[in-house]
C-alpha positions in Angstrom: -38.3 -87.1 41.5 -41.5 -85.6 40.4 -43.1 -84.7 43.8 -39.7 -83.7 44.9 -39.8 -81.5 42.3 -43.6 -80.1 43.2 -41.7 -79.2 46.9 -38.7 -77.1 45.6 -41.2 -74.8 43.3 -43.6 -74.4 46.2 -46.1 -75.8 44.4 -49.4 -78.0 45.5 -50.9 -80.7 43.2 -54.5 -80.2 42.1 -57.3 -81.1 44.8 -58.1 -84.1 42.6 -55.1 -85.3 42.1 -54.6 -85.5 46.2 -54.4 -89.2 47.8 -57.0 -90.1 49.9 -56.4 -90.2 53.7 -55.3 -92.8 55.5 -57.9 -94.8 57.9 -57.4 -93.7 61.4 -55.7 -96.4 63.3 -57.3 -99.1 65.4 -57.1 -98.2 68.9 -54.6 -101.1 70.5 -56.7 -103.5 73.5 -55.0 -105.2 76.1 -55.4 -108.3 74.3 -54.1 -106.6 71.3 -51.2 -106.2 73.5 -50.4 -109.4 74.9 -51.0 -111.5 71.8 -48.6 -109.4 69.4 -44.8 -111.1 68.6 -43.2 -108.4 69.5 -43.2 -106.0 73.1 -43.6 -102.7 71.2 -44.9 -104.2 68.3 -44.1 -103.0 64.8 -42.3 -99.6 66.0 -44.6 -97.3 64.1 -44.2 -98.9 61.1 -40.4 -98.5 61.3 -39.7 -102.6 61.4 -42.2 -103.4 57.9 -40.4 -100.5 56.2 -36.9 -101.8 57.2 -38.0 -105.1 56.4 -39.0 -104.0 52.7 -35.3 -102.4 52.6 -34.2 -105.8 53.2 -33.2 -105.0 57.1 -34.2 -107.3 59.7 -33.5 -106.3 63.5 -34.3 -108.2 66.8 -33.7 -107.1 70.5 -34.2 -109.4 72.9 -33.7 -108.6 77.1 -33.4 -112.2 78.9 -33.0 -112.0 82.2 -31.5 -115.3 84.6 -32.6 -115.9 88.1 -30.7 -118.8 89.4 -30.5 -120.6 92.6 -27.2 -122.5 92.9 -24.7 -124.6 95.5 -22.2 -122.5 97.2 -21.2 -125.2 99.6 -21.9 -128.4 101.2 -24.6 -127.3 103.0 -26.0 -123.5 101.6 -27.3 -122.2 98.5 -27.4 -119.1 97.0 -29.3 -116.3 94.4 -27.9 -115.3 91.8 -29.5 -112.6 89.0 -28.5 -111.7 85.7 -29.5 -110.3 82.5 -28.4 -109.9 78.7 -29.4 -107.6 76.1 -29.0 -109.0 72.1 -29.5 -107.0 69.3 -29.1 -108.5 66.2 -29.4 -106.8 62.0 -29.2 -108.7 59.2 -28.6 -106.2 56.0 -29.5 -107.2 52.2 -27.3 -105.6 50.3 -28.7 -106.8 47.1 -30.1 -103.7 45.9 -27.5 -101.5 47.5 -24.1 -102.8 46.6 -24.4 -106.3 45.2 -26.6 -108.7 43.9 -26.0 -111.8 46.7 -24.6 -110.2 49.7 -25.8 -109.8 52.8 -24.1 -108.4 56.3 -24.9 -109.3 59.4 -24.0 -108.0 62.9 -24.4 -108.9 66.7 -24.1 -107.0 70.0 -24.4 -108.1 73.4 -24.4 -106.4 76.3 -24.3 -108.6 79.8 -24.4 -107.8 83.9 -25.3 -109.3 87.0 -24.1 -112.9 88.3 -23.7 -116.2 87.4 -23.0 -119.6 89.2 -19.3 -119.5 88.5 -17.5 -122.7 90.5 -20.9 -123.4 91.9 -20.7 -127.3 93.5 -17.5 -127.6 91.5 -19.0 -128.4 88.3 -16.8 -128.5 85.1 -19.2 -127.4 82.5 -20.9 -123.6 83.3 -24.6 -124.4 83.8 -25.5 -121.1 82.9 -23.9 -120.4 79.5 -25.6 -117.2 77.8 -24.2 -115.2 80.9 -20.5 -116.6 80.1 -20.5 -113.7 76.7 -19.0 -111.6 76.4 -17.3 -111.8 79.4 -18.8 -114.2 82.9 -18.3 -111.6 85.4 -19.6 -107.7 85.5 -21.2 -105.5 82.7 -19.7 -105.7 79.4 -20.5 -105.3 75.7 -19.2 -106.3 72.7 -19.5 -106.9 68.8 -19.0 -110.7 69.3 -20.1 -110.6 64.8 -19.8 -108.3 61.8 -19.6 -110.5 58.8 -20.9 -110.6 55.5 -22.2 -113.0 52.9 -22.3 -113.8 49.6 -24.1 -115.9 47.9 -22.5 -117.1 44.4 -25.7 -119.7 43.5 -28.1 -121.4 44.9 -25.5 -123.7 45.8 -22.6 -121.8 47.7 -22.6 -119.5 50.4 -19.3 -117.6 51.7 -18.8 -116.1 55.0 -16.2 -113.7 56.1 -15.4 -111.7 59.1 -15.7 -111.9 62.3 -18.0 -114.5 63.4 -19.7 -115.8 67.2 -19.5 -119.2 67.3 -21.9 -119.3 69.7 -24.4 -118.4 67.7 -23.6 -120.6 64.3 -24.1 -123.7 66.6 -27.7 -123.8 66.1 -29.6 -127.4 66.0 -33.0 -128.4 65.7 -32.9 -129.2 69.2 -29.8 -127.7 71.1 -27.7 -124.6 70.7 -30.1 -121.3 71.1 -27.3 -119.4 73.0 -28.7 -120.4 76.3 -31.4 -117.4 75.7 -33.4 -120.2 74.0 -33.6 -124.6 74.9 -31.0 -125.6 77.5 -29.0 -123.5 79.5 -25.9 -125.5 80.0 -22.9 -125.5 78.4 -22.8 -129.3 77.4 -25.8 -128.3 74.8 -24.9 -125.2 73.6 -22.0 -125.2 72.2 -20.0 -128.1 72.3 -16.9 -128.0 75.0 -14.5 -129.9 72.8 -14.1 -126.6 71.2 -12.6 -125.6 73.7 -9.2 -125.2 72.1 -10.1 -125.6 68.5 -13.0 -122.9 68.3 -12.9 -120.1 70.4 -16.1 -118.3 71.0 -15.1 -115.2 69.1 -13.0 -115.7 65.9 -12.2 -113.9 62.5 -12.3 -116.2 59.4 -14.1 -117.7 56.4 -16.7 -119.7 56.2 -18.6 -121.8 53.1 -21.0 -124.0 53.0 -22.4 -126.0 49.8 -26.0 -126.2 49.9 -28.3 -128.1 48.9 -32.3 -125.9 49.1 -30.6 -123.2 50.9 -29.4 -125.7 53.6 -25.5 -126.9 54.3 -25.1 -129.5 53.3 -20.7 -129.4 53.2 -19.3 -126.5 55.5 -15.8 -125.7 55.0 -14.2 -123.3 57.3 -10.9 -121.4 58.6 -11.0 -119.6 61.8 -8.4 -118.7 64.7 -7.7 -120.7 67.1 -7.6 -117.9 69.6 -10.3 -115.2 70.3 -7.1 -112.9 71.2 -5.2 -111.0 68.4 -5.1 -111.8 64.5 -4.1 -115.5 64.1 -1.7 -114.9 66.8 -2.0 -118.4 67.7 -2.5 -120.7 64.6 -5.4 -121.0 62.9 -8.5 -123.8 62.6 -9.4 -125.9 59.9 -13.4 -126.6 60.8 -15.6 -129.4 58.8 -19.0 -130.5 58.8 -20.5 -133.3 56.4 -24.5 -133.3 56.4 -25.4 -137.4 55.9 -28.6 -138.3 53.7 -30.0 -140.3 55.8 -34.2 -139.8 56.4 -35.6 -142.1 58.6 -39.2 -142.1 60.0 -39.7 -139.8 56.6 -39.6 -137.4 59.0 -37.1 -134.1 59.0 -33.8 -134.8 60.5 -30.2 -133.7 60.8 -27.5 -136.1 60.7 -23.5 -135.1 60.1 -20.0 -135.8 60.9 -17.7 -133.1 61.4 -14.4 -131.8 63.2 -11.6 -129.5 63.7 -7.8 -129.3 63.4 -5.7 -126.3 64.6 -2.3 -125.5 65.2 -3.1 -123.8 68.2 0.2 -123.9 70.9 -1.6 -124.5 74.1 -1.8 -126.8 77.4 -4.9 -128.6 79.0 -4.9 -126.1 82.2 -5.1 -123.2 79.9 -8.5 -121.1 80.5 -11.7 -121.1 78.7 -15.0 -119.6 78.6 -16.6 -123.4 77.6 -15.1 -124.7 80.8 -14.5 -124.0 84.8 -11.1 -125.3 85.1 -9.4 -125.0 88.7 -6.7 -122.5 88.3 -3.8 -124.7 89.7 0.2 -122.7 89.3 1.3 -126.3 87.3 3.9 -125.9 84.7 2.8 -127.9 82.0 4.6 -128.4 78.2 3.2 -126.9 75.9 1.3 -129.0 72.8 1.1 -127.9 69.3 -1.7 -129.1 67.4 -5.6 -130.2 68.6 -8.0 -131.8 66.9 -11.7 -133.5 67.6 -14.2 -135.6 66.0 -18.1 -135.8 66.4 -21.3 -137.6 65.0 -24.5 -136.0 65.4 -28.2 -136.9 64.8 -31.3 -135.0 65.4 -34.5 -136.4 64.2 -38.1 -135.6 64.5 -40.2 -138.1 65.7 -43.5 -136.2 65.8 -43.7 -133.5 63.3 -46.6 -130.7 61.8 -45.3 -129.2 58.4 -48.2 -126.5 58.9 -46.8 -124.9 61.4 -43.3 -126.1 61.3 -43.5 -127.4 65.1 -42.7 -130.8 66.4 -40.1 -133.0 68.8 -37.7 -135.5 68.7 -34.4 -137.4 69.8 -31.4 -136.0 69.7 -27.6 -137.0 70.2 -24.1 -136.1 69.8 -20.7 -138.3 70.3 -17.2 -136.9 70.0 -13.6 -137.5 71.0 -10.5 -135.9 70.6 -6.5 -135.6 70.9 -6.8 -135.5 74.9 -4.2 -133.3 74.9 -4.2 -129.6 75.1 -7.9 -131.0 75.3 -8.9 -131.9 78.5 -11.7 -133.4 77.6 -10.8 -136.4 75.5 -14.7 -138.0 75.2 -17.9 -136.1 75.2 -21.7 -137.0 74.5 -25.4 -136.1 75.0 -28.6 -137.3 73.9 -31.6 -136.4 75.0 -35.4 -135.4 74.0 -36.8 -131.7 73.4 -38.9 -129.5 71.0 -42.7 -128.2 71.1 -45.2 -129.9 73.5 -47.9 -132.0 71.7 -51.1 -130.7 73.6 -54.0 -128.5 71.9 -53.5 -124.8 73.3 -49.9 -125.2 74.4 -48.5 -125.6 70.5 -46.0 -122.8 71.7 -44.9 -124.6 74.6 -41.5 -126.4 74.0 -39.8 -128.5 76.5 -36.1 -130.6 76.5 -34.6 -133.2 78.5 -30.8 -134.2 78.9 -28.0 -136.0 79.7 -24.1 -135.3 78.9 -21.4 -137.5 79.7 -17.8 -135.8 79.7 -14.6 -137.3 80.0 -11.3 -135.8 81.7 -8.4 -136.4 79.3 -6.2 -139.0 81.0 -2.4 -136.2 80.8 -4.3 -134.2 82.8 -5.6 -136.3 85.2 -2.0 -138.4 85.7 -0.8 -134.3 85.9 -3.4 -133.1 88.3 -3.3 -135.9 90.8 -1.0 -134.9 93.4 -3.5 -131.8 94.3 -6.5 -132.6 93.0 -8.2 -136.2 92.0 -11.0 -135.9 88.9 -12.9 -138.1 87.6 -15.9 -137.8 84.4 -18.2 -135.3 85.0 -21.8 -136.0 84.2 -25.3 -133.8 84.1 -29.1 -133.9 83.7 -31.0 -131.1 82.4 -34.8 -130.8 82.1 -36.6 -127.3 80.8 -39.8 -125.9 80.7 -40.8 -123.0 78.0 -44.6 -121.3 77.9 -45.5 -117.9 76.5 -47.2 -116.0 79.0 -47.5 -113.2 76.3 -46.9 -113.3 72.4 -43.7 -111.4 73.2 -42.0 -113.3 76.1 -40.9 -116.6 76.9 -40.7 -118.1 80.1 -38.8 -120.6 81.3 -38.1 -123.1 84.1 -34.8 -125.5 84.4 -33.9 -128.0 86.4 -29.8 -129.5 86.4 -28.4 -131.8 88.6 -24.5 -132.2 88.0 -22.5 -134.7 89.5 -19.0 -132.9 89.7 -15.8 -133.6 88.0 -13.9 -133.8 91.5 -13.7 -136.8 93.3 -15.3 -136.9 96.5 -17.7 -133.9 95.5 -21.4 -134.5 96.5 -24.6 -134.3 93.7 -25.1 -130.7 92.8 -28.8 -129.1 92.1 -29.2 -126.5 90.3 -32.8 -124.6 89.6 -32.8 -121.5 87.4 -35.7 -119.3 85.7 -35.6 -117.7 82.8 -37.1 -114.7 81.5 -36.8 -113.7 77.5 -38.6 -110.8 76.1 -38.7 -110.0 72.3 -38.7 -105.9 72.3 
């Protein structure tokens, strides 16, 4: 208050008292340049000083060039992009002692291989959000967080679910790891976790990691509980093999959604067929999952390992009623390519057995099953780029091998 103080009365301190300047500023190389985290680095200072206000802010552009089936016989190109900016807020200082907000937009255009080959699960799955065709944005989260002690969180507002399903080696959105659908968010959600829902969420922890997650969600991304309401679960197991770090849990759902097996989703490509089917009340699913190092640097935080996941559920208004992957990824063990990170996949999913006895007369289907391999280097210190290979063999009986081959461009602005 004192300097302002100086200003009002148009006064100037003494010449002794006067700070000394600051250096002149390094002039930035090329190098400089293409070695720094970020694409316009530290904004002029702007990110350290939000960051000592307790604001952190990313932007990331990620743009998807994808070559895909579009019959027997042809292929075609397909580009896309997505823009993700993302603030986390401490409002410790501000408002309360614990709380945090957080926020999310996305902005999306361009193409995507929708129904490519016939494929069941999207193979492209960042360019599903907010919406899979077009340019669109949207505030997929705005929530906030408090944190009571060291040992309980609690969430509430409106959360992507998208984003929450991050594991040591799947989920990343599709911006980041695998592409398809099968490892970034589960499809069993399907009709238990929609990709946009308001709700609480807690979580008992255990060093700042979950360790118990208790939630309740909609069911439906459309309206306010217009459509019952999700009970979500997650149980971290204490097992540590290898003495290595690892992630092993059991967890589920159980809604009261009101909903039928043909009913649309963004987690899915299901064949819009004019069936009138009853109406179920009620879904719920089941998974194990295990993620464990096998190679791991606590330096620098970098490693790879095995990963797996196995889940059923009711079969109906699921149409899937088994699902699993497993699978190896994380950061290539090579001097000089530390950055580099790499994955390799395979997802089994099964069609629920209603809908396949419903389905019949016009169309036969069978288990749809996938391989996915990826590629990540660094050609800069701000970018990412990324090669991935997927061949799908379809849902629908009778339908041939599909290969897809995508690239993947992410830049950290």
């Amino acid at each position: 208050m004192a300097a302002l103080g100086v200003c009002w009365l148009g006064l100037t301190p003494a010449r002794a008292q006067e700070p000394a300047p600051p250096p002149p500023p390094t002039p930035t190389t090329a190098s400089d340049w293409l070695t720094r985290e970020k694409l316009l680095g530290d904004w002029g200072g702007a990110r350290t000083e939000m960051g000592n206000r307790g604001v952190t802010m990313s932007l990331d552009f990620t743009q998807f060039f994808e070559w895909a089936p579009e019959g027997d016989d042809d292929r075609g190109f397909d580009y896309g992009g997505k823009l993700d900016f993302k603030v986390r807020s401490d409002l410790g200082n501000y408002v309360a002692k614990g709380l945090a907000a957080t926020s999310h937009v996305e902005f999306r255009y361009g193409d995507t291989p929708l129904l490519a080959g016939g494929t069941l699960l999207p193979t492209s799955a960042s360019l599903l959000f907010p919406e899979a065709e077009g340019e669109h944005i949207k505030i997929p989260a705005l929530y906030g967080s408090y944190l009571f002690s060291p040992q309980f969180v609690l969430n509430f507002g409106r959360f992507d679910t998208v984003d929450l399903y991050l594991k040591p080696f799947t989920g990343g959105e599709g911006v980041d790891k695998f592409m398809n659908i099968a490892f970034v968010a589960p499809p069993m959600w399907a009709r238990t976790i929609p990709p946009v829902a308001e709700g609480v969420i807690g979580a008992f922890l255990k060093n700042y990691e979950p360790v118990v997650t208790l939630g309740l969600i909609e069911s439906t991304e459309e309206g306010f509980f217009d459509n019952g309401a999700t009970v979500m679960w997650d149980v971290r197991l204490p097992f540590k093999p290898f003495k290595l770090p690892g992630q092993y849990s059991v967890g589920g759902e159980f809604s009261s959604i009101t909903a039928t097996s043909l009913d649309q989703t963004k987690l899915a490509l299901l064949p819009p067929l004019n069936i009138p089917l009853e109406e179920e009340e009620g879904a719920w699913t089941l998974n194990v999952t295990a993620h464990q190092y096998l190679a791991y640097d606590e330096g620098t935080k970098r490693g790879w390992g095995a990963f797996g996941m196995f889940g059923v559920t009711d079969g109906n208004p699921n149409f899937v009623d088994v699902f699993a992957h497993a699978g190896f990824a994380g950061s290539v063990s090579l001097r000089g390519r530390e950055r580099d990170t790499f994955g390799l996949g395979y997802y089994y999913s099964g069609i629920s057995d209603d809908l396949q006895n419903t389905v019949e007369p016009l169309i036969r289907m069978r288990k749809e099953q996938g391989f996915e391999i990826y590629y990540t280097f660094p050609p800069t210190g701000w970018s990412e780029l990324t090669a991935d290979l997927q061949i799908v063999d379809p849902f629908l009986l009778g339908s041939e091998t599909r290969l897809f081959f995508s690239v993947r461009w992410k830049i950290e602005i």
